[in-house]
C-alpha positions in Angstrom: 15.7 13.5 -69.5 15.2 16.6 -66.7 17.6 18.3 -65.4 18.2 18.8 -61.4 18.1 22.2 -61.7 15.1 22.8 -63.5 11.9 23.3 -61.8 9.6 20.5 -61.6 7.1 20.1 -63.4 4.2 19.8 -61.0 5.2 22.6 -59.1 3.3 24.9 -62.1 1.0 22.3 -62.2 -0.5 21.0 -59.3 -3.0 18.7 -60.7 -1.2 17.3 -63.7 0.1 14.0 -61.7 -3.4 13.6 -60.5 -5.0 14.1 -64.1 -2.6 11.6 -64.9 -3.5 9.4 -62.0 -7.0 9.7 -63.0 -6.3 8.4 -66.7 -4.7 6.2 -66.0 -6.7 4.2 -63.5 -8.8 1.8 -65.6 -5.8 0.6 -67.0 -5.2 -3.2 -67.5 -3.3 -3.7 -64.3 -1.3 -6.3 -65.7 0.6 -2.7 -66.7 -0.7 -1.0 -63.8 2.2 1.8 -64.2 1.8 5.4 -64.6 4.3 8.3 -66.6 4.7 10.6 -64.5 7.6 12.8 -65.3 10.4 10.9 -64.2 13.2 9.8 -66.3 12.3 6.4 -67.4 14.7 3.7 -69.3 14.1 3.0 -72.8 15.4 0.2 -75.1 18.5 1.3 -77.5 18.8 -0.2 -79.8 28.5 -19.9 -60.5 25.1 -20.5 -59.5 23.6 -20.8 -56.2 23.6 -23.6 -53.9 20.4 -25.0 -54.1 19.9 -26.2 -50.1 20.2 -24.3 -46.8 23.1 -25.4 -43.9 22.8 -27.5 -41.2 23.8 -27.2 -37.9 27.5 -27.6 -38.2 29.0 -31.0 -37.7 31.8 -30.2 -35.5 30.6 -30.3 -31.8 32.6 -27.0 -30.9 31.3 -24.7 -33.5 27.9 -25.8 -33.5 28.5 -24.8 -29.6 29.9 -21.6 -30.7 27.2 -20.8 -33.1 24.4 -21.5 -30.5 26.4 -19.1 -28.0 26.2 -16.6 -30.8 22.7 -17.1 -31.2 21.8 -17.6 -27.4 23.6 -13.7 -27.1 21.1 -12.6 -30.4 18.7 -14.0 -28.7 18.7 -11.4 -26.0 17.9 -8.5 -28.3 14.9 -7.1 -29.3 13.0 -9.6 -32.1 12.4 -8.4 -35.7 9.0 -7.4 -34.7 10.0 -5.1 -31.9 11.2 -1.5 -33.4 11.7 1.5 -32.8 11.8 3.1 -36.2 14.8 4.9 -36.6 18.1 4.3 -38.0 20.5 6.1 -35.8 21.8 3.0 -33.9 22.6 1.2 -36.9 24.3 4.6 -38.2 26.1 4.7 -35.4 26.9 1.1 -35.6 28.4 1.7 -39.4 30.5 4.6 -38.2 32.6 2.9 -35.6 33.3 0.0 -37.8 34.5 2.8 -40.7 31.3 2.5 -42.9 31.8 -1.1 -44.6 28.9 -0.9 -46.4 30.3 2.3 -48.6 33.1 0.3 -50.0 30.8 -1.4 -52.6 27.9 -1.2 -54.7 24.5 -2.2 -53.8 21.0 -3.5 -55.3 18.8 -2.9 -52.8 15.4 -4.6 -53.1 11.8 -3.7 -51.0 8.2 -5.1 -51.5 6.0 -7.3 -49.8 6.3 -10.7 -51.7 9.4 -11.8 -53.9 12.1 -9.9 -52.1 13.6 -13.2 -51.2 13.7 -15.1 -54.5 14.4 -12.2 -56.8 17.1 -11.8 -54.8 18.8 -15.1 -55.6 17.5 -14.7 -59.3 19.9 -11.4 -58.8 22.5 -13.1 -57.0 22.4 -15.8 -59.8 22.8 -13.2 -62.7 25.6 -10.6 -61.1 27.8 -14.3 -60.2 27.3 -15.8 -63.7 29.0 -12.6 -64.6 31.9 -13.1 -62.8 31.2 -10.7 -60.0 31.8 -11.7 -56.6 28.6 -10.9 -54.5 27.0 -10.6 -51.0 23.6 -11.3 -50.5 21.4 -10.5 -47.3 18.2 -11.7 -47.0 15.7 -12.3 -44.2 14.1 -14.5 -42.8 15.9 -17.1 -43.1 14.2 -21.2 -43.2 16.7 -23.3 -40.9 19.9 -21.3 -40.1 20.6 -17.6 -39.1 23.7 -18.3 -41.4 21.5 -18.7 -44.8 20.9 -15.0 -43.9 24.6 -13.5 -45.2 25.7 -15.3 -48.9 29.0 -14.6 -50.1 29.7 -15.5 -54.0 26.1 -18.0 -54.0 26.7 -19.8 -50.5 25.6 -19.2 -47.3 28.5 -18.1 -45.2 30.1 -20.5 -43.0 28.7 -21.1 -38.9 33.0 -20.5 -38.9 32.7 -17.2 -40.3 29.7 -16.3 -38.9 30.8 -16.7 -35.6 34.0 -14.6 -36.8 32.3 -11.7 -38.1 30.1 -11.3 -34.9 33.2 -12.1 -32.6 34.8 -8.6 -34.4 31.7 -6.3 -34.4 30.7 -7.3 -30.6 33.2 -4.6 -29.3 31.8 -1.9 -31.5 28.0 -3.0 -30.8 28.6 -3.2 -27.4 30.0 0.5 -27.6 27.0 1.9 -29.6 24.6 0.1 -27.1 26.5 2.4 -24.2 25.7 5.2 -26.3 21.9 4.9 -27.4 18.8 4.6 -25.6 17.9 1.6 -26.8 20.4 -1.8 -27.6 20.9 -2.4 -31.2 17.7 -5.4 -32.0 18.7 -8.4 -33.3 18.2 -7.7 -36.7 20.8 -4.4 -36.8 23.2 -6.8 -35.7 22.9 -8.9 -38.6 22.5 -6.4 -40.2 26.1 -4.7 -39.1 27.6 -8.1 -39.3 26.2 -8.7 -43.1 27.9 -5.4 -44.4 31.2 -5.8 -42.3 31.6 -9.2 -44.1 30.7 -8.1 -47.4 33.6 -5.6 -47.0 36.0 -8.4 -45.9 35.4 -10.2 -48.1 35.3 -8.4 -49.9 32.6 -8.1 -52.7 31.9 -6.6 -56.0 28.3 -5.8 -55.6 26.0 -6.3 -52.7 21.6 -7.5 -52.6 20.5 -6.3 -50.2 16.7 -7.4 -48.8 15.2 -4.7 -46.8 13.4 -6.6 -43.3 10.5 -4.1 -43.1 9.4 -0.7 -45.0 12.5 0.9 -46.4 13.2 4.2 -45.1 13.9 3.8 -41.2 15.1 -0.1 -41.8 18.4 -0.9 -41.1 19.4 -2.2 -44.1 18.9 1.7 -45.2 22.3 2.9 -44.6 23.5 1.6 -48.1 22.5 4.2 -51.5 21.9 1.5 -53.3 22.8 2.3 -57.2 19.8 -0.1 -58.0 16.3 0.5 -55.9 14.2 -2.8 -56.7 10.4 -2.7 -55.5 8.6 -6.1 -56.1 4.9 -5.9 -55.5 3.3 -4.1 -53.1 0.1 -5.4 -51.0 -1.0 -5.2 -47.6 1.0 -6.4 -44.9 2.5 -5.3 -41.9 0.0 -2.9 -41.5 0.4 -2.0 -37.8 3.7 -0.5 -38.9 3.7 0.5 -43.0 0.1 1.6 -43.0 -3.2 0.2 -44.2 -3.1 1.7 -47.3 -1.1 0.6 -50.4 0.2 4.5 -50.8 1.0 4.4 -47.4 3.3 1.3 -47.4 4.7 2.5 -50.7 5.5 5.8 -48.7 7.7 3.4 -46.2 8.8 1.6 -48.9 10.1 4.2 -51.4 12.6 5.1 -49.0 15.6 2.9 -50.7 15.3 5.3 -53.8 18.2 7.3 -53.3 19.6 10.0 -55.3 20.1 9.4 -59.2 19.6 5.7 -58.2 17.8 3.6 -61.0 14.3 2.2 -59.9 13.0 -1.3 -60.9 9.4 -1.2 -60.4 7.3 -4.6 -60.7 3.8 -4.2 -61.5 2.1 -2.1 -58.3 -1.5 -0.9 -57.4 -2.1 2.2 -59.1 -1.7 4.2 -55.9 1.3 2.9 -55.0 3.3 3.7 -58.0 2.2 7.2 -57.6 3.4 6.9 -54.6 6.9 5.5 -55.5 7.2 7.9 -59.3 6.6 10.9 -56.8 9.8 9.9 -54.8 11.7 9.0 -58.2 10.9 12.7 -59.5 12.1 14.1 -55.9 15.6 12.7 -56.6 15.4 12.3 -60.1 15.9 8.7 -60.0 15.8 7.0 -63.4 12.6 4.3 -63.4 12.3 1.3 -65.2 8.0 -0.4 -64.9 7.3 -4.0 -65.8 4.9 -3.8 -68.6 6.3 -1.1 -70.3 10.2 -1.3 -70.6 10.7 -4.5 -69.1 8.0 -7.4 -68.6 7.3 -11.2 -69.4 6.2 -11.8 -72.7 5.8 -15.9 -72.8 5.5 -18.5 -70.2 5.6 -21.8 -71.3 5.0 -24.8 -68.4 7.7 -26.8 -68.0 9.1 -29.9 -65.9 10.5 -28.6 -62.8 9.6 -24.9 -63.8 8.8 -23.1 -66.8 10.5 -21.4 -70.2 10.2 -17.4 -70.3 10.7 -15.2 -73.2 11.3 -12.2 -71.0 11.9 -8.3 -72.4 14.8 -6.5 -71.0 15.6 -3.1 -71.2 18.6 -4.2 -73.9 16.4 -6.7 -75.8 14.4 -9.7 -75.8 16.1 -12.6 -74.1 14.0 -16.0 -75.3 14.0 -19.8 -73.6 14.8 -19.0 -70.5 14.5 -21.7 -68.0 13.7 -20.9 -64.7 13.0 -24.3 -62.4 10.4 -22.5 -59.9 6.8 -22.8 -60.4 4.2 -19.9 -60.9 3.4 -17.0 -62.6 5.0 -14.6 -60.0 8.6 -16.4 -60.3 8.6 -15.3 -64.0 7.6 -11.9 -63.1 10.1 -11.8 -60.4 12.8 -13.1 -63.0 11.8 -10.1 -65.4 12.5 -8.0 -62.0 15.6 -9.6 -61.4 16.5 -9.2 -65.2 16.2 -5.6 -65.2 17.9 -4.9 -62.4 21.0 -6.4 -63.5 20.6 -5.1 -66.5 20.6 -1.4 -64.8 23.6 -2.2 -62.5 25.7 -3.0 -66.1 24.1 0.5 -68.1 22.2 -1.4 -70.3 19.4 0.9 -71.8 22.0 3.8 -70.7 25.5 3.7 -71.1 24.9 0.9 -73.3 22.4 -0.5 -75.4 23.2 -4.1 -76.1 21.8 -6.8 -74.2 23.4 -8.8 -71.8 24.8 -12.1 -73.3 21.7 -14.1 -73.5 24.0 -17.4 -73.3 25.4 -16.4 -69.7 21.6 -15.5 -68.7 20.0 -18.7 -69.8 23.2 -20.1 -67.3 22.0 -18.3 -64.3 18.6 -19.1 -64.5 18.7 -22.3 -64.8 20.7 -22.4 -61.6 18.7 -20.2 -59.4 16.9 -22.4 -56.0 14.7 -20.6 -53.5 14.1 -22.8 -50.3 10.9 -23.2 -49.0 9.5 -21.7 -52.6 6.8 -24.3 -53.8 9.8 -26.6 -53.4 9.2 -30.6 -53.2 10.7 -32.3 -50.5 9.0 -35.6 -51.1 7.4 -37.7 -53.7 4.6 -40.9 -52.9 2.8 -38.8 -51.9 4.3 -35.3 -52.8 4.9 -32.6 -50.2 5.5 -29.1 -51.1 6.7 -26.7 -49.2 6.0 -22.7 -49.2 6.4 -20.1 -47.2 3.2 -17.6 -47.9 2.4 -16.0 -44.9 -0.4 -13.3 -45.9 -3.3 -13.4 -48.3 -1.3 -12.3 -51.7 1.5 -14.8 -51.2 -1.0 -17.4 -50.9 -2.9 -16.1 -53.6 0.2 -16.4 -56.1 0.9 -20.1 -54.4 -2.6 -21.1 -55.1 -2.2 -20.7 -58.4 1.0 -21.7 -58.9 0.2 -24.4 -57.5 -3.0 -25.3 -59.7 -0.8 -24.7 -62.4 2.4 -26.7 -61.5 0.9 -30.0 -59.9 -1.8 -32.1 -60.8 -2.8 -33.1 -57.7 -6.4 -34.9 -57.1 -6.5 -34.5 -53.6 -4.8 -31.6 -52.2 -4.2 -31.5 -48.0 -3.1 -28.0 -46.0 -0.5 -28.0 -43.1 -1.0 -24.8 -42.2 0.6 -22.6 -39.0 0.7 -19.1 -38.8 2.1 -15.8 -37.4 -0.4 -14.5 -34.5 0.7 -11.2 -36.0 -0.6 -12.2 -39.6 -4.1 -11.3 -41.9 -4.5 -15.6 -41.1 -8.5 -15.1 -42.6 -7.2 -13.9 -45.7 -4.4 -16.6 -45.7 -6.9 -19.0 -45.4 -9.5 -18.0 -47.4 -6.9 -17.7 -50.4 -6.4 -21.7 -49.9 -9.9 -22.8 -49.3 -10.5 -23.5 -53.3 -7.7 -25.7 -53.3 -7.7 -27.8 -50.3 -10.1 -30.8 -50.1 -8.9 -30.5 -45.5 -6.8 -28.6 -44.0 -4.8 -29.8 -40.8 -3.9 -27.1 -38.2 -0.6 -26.3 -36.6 1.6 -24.2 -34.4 5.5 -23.7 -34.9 7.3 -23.2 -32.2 8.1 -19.7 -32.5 6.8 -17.6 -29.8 4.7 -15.2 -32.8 2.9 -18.3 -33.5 -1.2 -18.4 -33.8 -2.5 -20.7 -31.0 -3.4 -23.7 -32.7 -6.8 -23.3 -31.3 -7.4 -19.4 -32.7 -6.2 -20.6 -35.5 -8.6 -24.3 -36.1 -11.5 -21.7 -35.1 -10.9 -19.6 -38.1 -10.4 -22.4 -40.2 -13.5 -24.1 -39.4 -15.0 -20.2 -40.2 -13.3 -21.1 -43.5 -13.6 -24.6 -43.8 -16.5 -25.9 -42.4 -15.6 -28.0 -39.3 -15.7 -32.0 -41.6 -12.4 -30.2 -43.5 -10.7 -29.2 -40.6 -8.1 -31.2 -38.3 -6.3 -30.2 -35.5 -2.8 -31.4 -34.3 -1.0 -29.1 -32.2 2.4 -30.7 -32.8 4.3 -30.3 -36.2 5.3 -34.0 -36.6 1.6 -35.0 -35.4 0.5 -32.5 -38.0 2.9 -33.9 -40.8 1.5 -37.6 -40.5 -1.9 -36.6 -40.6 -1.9 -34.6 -43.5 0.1 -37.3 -45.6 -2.4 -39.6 -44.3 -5.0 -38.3 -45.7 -3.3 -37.7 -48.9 -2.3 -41.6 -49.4 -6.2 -42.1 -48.8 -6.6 -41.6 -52.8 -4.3 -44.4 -53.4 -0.1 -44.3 -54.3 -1.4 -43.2 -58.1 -4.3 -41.1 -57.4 -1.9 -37.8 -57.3 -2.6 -36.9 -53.5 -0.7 -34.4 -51.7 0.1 -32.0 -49.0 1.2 -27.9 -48.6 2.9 -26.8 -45.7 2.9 -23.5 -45.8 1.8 -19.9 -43.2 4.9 -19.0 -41.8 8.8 -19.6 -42.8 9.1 -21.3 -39.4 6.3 -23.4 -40.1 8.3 -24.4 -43.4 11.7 -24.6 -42.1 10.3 -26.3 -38.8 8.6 -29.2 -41.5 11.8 -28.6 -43.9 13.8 -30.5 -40.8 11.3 -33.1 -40.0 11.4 -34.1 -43.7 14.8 -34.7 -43.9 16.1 -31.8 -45.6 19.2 -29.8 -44.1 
């Protein structure tokens, strides 16, 4: 273990980390993770709800809550910033800095922030903790976005905690050259109703990057960093360092750093920053990781390593490789949070684990929404989400005859998306949600046809149109023959489809 006052190492030897680097880098990268000279964690020896809300049922709050949204609405969007986070520092000092009267787990990436997450949410409230947990986007309802104790808040409560904070926010907005964005709002209203609450411990999802998000004003004791790929590149960089640079921002001061498995460049980048504030790491592959996956109905069985031990039939109903790696994630973070493989070295109660697990839901997360013919649902929106869902889903389903329903973010790497699920769909029907970042539907069927070849490729601008097309051509191979139908690209596109199928 170093000590802060010692001098660091590299600064007598300025090309030891890249020596290291350079050894390192024809590693498997299944344990694509590097030592270098940070402290790292060694061995020592009531669930979630499972759906999303509706719109409320009584007529005046579901009024309320659209007045709440209509006066969101006028803020800048989650893809308008201006990176800084002074108005949201502002913001937390006139409401008396909620989010410093708990803990936090605080949790970047670009893929699996959302479900390892609720994996962590699942875990801290099997353990009798009361949590908070903030997460973004969300798949129906703005209120999915703020959990207290496994369930999304209430549109009563919601409407509550904004009704408070408006004063304050409209005082900061005097103050600043720009109006807090929609997303510092939430963000401002998330931690103010933690406090009320208030909560034991707090996830935290970061929206974008990590260092000038909003959700930065927390230390959290626990920095997660699920993997990092390319996304977002207009504003993280086009470089995996470079978004690891954004991203290794949440790693705060004698934090401890859950690292899933990373491009070699990145987790330079992000053991750097953990040697800068001598931040104590934890790498899947070498003190946490996934040892057995066993396919399952309705998920899988996981023998996962811990940093207190090996924990063994685990069941986890979510399909894919990348859920189990996501539940070693969420493992070891929890695991941290408690001290184990520091202040203490037994395991977590293996029992009360196996209990979480099995509980954890993630909407919109290969989830089934309808059988004869099936219709799953996921919301992959750049090429190595739909990567992982491709073969999740070749492992999960045994479908014969698999259609796409794809619409996408205008914003988005939609080549790569689609060239990710060309092996696996026989067609592919074209969309556009009805946000205003959607891909015109006919940019989008141009591409595919690049893709596709234009017999594969069907175009119906209209979600429902779109829906009944692509179950169409999945009952073409017969009730039996195992057709089905994806509807994935975006979380709108998912939630948008979510609705239409009945669900929430």
């Amino acid at each position: 273990m170093s000590d802060q006052n010692e001098p660091d190492a590299f600064d007598n030897e300025p090309d030891a980390f890249d020596e290291i680097i350079a050894a390192e880098a024809d590693r498997d990268p299944d344990l694509a993770v590097i030592e270098a000279g940070s402290r790292t964690l060694r061995t020592q020896g009531g669930p979630p709800e499972a759906d999303v809300p509706a719109r409320p049922e009584d007529p005046e709050v579901d009024k309320a809550l659209r007045e709440v949204e209509a006066q969101l609405a006028t803020r800048w969007g989650e893809t308008k910033l201006e990176p800084s986070v002074s108005r949201i520092s502002a913001l937390m000092d006139v409401l008396g800095d909620p989010q410093r009267s708990y803990p936090s787990i605080h949790i970047t990436g670009t893929n699996g922030k959302t479900s390892t997450a609720r994996m962590i949410e699942a875990l801290l409230g099997a353990f009798e903790l009361r949590t908070g947990r903030y997460t973004s986007p969300h798949v129906q309802s703005v209120t999915e976005r703020i959990s207290l104790d496994g369930s999304p808040i209430s549109a009563e409560r919601f409407i509550e905690t904004y009704e408070d904070i408006k004063p304050y926010v409209e005082m900061v907005d005097a103050q600043q050259e720009y109006r807090l964005s929609f997303f510092e709002v939430l963000t401002g209203m998330a931690y103010a109703a933690f406090a009320d609450a208030p909560v034991d411990v707090a996830v935290v999802e970061v929206g974008m990057g990590g260092s000038w998000d909003a959700t930065n004003v927390i230390d959290g004791d626990v920095a997660v960093v699920t993997p990092i790929d390319l996304d977002h590149t207009d504003r993280l960089g086009e470089t995996p360092a470079a978004i690891a640079t954004e991203k290794s921002g949440i790693i705060k001061q004698d934090a401890t750093v859950i690292l899933a498995q990373q491009p070699v460049d990145a987790v330079q980048v992000l053991l750097k920053k953990a040697v800068e504030v001598d931040a104590t790491v934890a790498r899947e592959g070498l003190e946490f990781g996934v040892v057995a996956r066993q396919v399952a109905v309705g998920g899988q069985v996981l023998t996962l390593r811990g940093l207190g031990g090996e924990y063994g039939e685990v069941y986890l109903p979510l399909h894919g490789p990348y859920q189990a790696h996501n539940a070693a994630v969420a493992l070891a973070a929890v695991e941290a949070f408690f001290g184990v493989g520091s202040q203490r070295p037994e395991p977590l109660d293996i029992d009360t684990v196996r209990k979480a697990f099995a509980a954890v839901s993630s909407p919109g997360r290969l989830e089934v929404v309808r059988r004869s013919p099936t219709v799953v649902l996921d919301a992959a929106h750049n090429p190595a989400g739909a990567r992982a869902t491709a073969e999740a889903v070749g492992e999960a389903f045994d479908f014969s005859r698999l259609i796409g329903v794809v619409g996408a973010s205008a914003d988005k790497n939609v080549r790569g998306l689609l060239e990710a699920f060309e092996p696996i769909f026989a067609e592919v029907v074209v969309t556009q949600n009805s946000s205003h970042r959607a891909m015109d539907v006919d940019e989008l069927a141009a591409i595919a046809v690049e893709v596709f070849g234009e017999e594969r490729v069907q175009v119906e601008p209209a979600m429902p149109d779109a829906l009944e097309a692509a179950i169409t051509l999945a009952e073409e191979e017969g009730e039996f023959a195992g057709g089905g139908v994806l509807v994935t690209g975006s979380v709108i596109t998912v939630g948008e489809a979510r609705l239409l199928l009945g669900r929430g």
